[in-house]
N, C-alpha and C positions, 0 to 999 in steps of 0.2 A: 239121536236127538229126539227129544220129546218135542212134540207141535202141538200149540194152542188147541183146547175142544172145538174151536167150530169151524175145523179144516174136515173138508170131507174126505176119503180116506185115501183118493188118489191124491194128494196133496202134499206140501209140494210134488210136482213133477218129477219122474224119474230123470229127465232131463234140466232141470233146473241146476245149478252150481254153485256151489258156497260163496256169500257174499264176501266181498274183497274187494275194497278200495273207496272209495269218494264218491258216495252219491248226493243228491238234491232233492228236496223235497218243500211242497209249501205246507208250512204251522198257521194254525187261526191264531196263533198271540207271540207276544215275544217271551214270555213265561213258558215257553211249550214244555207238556208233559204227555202221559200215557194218552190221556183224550186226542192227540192229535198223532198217534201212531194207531190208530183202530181202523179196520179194513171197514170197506161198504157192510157189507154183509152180519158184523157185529155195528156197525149201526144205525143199518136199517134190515132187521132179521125177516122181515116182513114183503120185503117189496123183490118187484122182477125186472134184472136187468137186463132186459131185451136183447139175449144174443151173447154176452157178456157172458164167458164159461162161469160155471161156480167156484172153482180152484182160482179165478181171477179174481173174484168179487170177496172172497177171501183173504184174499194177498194187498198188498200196498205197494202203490203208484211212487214209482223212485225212478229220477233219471241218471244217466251217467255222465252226461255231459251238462255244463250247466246252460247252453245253448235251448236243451228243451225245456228248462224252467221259462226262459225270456220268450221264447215263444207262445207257453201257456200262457204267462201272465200278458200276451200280444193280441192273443185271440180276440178279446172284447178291448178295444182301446179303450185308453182315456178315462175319460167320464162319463161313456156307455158301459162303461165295468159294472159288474152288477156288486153291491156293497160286497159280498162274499170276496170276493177274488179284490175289489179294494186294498181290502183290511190284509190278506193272507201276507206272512212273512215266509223270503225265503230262508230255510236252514238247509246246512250242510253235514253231512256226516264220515266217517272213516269207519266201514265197517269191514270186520274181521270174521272169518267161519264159524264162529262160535254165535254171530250173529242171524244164521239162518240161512235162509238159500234163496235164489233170486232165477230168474229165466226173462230173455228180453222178449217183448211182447211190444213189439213199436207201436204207435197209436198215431193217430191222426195228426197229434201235436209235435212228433218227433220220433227218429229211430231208437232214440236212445232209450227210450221208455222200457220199464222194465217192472215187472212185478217181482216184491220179495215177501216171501213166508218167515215167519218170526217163530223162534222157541219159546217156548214157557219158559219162564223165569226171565227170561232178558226185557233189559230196560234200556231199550233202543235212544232212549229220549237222551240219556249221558253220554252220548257219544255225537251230538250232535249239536250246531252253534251257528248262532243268527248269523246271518250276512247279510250287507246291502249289494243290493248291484244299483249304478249307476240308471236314474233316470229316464233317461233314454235309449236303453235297452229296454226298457219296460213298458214306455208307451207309444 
């Protein structure tokens, strides 16, 4: 598998595993495209994430249950949400090996959390499709 240029070179992990099955993730629009599959690090190439390995900050924030999306969007209730996390849509996705490899990295907001590294040439964004969750999961 070819990896995107700005995977540094231990990247994915030799311990990471090929992505398989249903993850979660938030989109800034209901239109989502490539812009909303791009890791920190290809969008902000400049800045330091504090502790944050770099084969992390390369990779993209995906959960596998959808328990740790409702929790993200829980973090800041309500109407203390900062307009960012307002507006985000959650989308869903079904991905297959050929989609890249993934390692779980739990974070603060859930176990499920999980980083995946993406191949060149794949267009993550087709394999994936808005959903609502119910209101009150969310605030």
């Amino acid at each position: 598998m070819k990896w995107r240029d700005h995977l540094p070179n231990e990247c994915p992990p030799d311990d990471a595993m090929p992505t398989n099955g249903i993850v979660y993730r938030l989109a800034d629009r209901t239109n989502f495209s490539e812009k909303d599959f791009l890791s920190y690090r290809e969008m902000y190439p400049d800045r330091d994430f504090d502790g944050v390995p770099e084969c992390v900050a390369c990779g993209l924030s995906v959960f596998t249950e959808i328990a740790g999306i409702e929790r993200l969007l829980r973090r800041v209730p309500g109407k203390n949400r900062s307009k960012s996390h307002k507006v985000k849509k959650v989308i869903e996705g079904k991905l297959t090996p050929k989609h890249g490899k993934m390692k779980n990295t739990p974070s603060n907001t859930h176990n499920s959390h999980h980083t995946w590294w993406i191949p060149v040439d794949e267009e993550p964004w087709r394999v994936f499709r808005l959903i609502e969750l119910p209101e009150d999961r969310t605030s």
